[in-house]
C-alpha positions as CSV (number, residue, x, y, z in Angstrom):
1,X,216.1,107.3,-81.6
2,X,213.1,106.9,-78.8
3,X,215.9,106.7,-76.3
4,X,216.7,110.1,-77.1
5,X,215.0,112.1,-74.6
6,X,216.2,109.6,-71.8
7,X,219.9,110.0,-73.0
8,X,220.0,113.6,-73.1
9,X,218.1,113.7,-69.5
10,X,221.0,111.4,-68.2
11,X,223.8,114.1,-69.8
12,X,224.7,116.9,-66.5
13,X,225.0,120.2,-67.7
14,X,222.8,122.6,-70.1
15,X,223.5,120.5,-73.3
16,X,220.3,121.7,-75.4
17,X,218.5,119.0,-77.1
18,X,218.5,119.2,-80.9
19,X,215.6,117.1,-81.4
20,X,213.0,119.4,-79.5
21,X,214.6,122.2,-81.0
22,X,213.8,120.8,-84.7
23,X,210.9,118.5,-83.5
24,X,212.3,115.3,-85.0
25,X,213.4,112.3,-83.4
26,X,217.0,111.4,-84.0
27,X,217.5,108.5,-86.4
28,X,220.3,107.0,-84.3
29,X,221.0,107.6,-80.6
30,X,224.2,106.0,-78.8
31,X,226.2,106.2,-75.6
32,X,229.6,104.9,-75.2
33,X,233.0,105.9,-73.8
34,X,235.7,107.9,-75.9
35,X,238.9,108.6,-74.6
36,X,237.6,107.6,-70.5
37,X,235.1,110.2,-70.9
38,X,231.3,110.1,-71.6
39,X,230.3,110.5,-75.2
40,X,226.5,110.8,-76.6
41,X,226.2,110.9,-80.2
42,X,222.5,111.7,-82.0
43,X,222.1,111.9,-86.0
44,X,218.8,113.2,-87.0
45,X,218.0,112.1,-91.0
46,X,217.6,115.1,-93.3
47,X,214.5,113.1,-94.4
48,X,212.9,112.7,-91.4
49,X,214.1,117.0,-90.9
50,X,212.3,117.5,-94.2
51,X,209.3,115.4,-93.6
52,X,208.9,117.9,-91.1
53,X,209.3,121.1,-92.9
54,X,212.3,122.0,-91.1
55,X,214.8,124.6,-92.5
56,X,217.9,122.7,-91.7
57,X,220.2,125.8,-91.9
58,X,218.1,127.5,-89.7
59,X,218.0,125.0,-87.2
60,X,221.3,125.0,-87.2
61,X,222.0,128.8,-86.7
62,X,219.4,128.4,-84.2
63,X,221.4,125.2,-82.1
64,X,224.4,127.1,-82.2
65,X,222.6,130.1,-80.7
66,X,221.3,127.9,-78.0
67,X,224.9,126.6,-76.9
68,X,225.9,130.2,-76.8
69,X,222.8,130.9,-74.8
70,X,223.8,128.3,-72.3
71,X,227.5,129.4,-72.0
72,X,228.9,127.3,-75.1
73,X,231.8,129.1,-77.2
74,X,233.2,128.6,-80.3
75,X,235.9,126.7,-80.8
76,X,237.0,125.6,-84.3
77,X,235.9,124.0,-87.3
78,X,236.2,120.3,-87.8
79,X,235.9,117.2,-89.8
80,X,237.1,119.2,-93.1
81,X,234.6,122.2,-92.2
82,X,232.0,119.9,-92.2
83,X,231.2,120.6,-88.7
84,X,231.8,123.1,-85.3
85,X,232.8,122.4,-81.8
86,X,231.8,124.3,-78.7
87,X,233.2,124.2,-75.3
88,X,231.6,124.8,-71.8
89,X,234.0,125.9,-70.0
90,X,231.9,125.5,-66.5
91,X,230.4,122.0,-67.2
92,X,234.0,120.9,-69.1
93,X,231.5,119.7,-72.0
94,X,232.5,119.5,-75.9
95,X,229.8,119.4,-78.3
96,X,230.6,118.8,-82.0
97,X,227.4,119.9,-84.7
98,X,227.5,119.2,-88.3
99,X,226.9,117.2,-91.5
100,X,227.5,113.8,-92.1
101,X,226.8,110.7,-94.4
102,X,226.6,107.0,-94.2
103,X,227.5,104.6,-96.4
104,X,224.6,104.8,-99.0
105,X,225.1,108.4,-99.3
106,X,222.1,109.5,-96.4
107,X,222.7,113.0,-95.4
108,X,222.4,113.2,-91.5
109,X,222.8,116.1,-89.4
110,X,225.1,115.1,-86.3
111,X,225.6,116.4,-82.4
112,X,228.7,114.1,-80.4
113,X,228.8,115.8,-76.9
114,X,231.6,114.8,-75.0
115,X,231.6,115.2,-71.3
């Protein structure tokens, strides 16, 4: 997670960092390639969001107004309703937001942009 701010520095366009936004660190932090194009993938613990105080569905509402804000739109649902994807159009960036598990049953709130 303290490579965060470093990965999302590294990512051309105006992706907006979920992290600052909610104040947390993300639990998990990667970079790796997905189908030839750069993908970043962050998961932020909903025990590290409520450690914090956070209103999750608020953040939320909140990231998704900052995509829109910086020329995001909505594209569909995905991953069963479990999450939504937005497209930039001018920097040809995807980024997926939603909910997610891991295999103990963690609840982790995810953003994969792909770029």
């Amino acid at each position: 997670g303290e490579d965060a701010p470093v990965i999302y520095s590294g990512i051309n366009g105006n992706v907006p960092d979920f992290g600052a936004l909610a104040g947390v660190a993300p639990s998990e932090c990667d970079e790796n390639t997905l189908d030839g194009k750069n993908a970043y993938s962050f998961a932020y613990s909903f025990e590290s969001l409520n450690a914090s105080g956070a209103d999750r569905e608020r953040l939320i509402d909140g990231y998704r107004a900052l995509l829109e804000e910086n020329g995001f739109v909505y594209v569909s649902s995905a991953q069963g309703n479990s999450g939504v994807i937005f497209y930039s159009n001018e920097s040809k960036t995807t980024v997926t937001l939603g909910v997610t598990t891991d295999d103990s049953g963690k609840y982790y709130i995810f953003v994969l942009i792909v770029k």
